[in-house]
C-alpha positions in Angstrom: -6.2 40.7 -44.3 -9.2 41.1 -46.3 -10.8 37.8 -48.3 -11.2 37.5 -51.9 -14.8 37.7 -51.8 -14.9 40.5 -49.7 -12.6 42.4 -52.2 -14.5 41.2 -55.5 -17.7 43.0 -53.7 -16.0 45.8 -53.0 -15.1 46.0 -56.8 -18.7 45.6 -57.5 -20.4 47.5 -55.8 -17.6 50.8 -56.9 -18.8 49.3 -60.2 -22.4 50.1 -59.8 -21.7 53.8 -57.8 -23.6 56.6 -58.9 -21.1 59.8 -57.9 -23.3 62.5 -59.2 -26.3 61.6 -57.0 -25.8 63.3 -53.6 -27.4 64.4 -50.2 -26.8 67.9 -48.3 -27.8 67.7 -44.7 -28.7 71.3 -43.9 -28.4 71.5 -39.4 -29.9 67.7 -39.2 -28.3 68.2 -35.7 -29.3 64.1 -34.6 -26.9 61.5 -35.2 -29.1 58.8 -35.9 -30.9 60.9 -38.7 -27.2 61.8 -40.4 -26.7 57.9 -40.5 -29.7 57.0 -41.5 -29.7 58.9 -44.4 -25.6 57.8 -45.2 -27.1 54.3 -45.0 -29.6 55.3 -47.5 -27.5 56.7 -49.5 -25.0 53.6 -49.4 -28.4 51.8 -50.2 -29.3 53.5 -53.8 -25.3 53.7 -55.0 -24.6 57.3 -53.3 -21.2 57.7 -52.8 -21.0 61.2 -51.2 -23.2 63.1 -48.4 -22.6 66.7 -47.7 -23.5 67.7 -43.7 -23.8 71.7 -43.3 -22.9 72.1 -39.3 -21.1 74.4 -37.2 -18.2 71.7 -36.9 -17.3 72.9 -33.6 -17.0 69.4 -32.7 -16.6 65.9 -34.3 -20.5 64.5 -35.2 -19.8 61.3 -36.6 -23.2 58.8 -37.3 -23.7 56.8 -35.0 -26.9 54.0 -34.3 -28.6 52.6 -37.5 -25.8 53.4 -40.4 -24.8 49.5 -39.8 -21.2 50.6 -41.3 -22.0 53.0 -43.8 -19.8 55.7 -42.9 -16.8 53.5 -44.1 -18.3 53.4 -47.4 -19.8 57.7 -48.1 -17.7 60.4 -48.1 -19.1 63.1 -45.7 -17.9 66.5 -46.6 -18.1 68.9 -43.5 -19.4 73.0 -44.8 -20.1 75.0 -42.6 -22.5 77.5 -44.5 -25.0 76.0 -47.1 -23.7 77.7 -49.9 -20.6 76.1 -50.0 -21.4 72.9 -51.2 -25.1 73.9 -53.2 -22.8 76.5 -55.0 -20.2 74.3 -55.7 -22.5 71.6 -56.5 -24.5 73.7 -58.9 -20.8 75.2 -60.2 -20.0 71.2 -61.7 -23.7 71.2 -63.2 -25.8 69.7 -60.3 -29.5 70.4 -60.4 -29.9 71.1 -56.1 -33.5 69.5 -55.1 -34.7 70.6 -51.9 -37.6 68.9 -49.7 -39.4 72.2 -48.8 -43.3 73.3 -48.9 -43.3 76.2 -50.9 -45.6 77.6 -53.4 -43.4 76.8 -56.6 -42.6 73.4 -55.0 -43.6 69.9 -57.5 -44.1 66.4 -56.7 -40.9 64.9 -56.1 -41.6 61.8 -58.3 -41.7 64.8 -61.0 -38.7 66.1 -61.3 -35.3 64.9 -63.3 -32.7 62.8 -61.2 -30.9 60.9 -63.5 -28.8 64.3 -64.1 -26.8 64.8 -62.1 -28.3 66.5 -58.5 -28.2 66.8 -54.9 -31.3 66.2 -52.6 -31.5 69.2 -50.2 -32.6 68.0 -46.8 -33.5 70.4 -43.8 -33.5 70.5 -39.8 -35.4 68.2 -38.0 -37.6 71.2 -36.6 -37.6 73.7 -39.3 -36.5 71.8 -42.6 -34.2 74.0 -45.1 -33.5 77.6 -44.2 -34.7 80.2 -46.2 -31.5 81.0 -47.6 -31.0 77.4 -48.7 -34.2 77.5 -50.4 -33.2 80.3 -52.5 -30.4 79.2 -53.8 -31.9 75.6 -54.6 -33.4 75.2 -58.4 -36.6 72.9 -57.5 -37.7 72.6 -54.8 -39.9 69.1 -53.8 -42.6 68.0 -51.4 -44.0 64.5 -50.8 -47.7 64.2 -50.9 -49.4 63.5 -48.0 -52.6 62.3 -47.3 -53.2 61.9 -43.5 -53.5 64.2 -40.6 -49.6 64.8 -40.4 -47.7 67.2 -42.8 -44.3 65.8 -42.8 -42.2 63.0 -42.5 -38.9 62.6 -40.2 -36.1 63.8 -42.5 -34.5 60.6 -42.6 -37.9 58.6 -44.1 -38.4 61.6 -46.8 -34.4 61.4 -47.5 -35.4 57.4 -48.0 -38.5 58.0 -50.2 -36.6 60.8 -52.3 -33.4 58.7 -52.9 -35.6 55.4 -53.7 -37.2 57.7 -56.9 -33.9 58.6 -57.7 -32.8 54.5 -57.8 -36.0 53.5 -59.8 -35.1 56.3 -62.9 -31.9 55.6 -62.7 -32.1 51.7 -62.4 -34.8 52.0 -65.6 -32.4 54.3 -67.3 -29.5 51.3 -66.8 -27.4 53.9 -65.1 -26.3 51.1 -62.8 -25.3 48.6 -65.8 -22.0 50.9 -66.0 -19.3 52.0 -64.2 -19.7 55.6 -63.5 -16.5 56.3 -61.6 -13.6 57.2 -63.3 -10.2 55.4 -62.6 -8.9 57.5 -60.1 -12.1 57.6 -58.2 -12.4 53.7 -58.4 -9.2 53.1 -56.8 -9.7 56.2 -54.3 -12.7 54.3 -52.8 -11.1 51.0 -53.4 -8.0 51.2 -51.4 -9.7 53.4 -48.7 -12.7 50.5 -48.2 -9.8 47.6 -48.0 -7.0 49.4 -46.1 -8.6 51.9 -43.8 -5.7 52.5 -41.5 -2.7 53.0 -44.4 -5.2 55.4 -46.0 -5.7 57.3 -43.1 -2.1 57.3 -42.5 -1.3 58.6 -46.4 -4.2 61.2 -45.9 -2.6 62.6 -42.8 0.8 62.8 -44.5 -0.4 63.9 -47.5 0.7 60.9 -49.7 -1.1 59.4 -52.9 -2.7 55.7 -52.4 0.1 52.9 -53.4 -1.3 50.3 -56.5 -3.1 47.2 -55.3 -3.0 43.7 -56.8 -5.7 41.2 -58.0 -5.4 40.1 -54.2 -5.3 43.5 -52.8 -2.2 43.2 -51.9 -0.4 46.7 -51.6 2.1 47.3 -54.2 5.0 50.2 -53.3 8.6 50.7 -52.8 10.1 49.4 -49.6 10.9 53.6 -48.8 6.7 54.2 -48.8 6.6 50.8 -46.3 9.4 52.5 -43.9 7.1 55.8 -44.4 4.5 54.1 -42.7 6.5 52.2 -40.3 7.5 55.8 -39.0 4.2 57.1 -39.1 2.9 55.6 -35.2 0.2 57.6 -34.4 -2.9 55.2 -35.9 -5.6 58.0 -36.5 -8.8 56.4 -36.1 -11.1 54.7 -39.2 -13.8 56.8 -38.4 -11.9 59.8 -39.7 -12.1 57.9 -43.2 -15.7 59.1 -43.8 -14.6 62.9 -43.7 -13.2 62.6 -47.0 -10.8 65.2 -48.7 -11.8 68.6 -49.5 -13.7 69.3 -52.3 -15.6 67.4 -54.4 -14.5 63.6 -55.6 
């Protein structure tokens, strides 16, 4: 049973989400990179990180996302223009951290609109497909003898620029989520397993209380009775296809 205080943060931190500011993890192929960019992204309001991967198995974050995958919605794509065309489709600006000739200081560019920071491989960064498609793309200065960061410390430094305009521009002093995206995240975050269980059968999230107490009709209750096989939380942080 979650606490009272547990549920009110919950409530507040939905009310301080920023939806339209999101990540897109191009082949970052090590696990401790993926969640250390979803804690990141939990970090700075970021409610949604897209990973581009074969998917020919289950990669879920593990090491230093200290819980974070419970509260991002990774969407699995399996070629980078699904979700940068897609993205771009719903009026995202796609930023991508690549040295190119036409590439800007990232503390220069727009991100209280709504975007997507474009992060590459570990080895090679963004493909060159990616970086066609993107419409800026970003470097971080550097002024030592190396010429990159790990992806996960540039996704850090990108996404704290993105929480200073935003936080000056009192983005954060409203909630940005829309009803049905507040209780979507708010009824996944304090009932993991019935949500998982209504996402596997295809069944809209029941009405909570002030006490988060689950409100439905004694048939939806027998529905999950029925329902035995308990899928497990970390499928939570796949999301639902599409975008949010």
């Amino acid at each position: 049973m979650i606490t009272p205080s547990r549920f009110h943060k919950y409530q507040q931190v939905l009310s301080h989400r920023q939806p339209d500011l999101r990540v897109i993890a191009e082949q970052v192929h090590k696990p401790h990179n993926i969640a250390a960019i979803m804690r990141t992204l939990d970090a700075v309001g970021g409610a949604h990180l897209h990973m581009v991967w074969p998917w020919r198995a289950q990669r879920w974050p593990r090491g230093s996302s200290k819980g974070s995958e419970r509260f991002v919605e990774l969407h699995k794509h399996t070629q980078v223009d699904e979700p940068v065309r897609e993205l771009q489709g719903h009026g995202y600006k796609v930023f991508a951290a690549h040295f190119s000739d036409q590439a800007i200081d990232f503390r220069k560019v727009d991100y209280r609109e709504p975007c997507a920071i474009l992060m590459g491989s570990e080895k090679y960064g963004v493909t060159q497909e990616s970086a066609k498609l993107a419409d800026q793309h970003i470097i971080i200065p550097m002024q030592g003898m190396v010429s990159s960061l790990n992806v996960s410390v540039a996704a850090s430094i990108i996404l704290q620029e993105a929480h200073r305009q935003r936080w000056l521009a009192g983005m954060y002093d409203v909630c940005r989520l829309s009803a049905e995206e507040f209780h979507y995240f708010l009824f996944r975050w304090t009932h993991p397993i019935f949500a998982a269980k209504c996402d596997a059968l295809g069944l809209p999230y029941p009405q909570m209380d002030d006490a988060a107490n689950i409100v439905a009709p004694e048939t939806w209750w027998q529905t999950m009775r029925q329902f035995q096989a308990d899928l497990p939380v970390s499928e939570l942080s796949a999301g639902k296809d599409g975008l949010v």
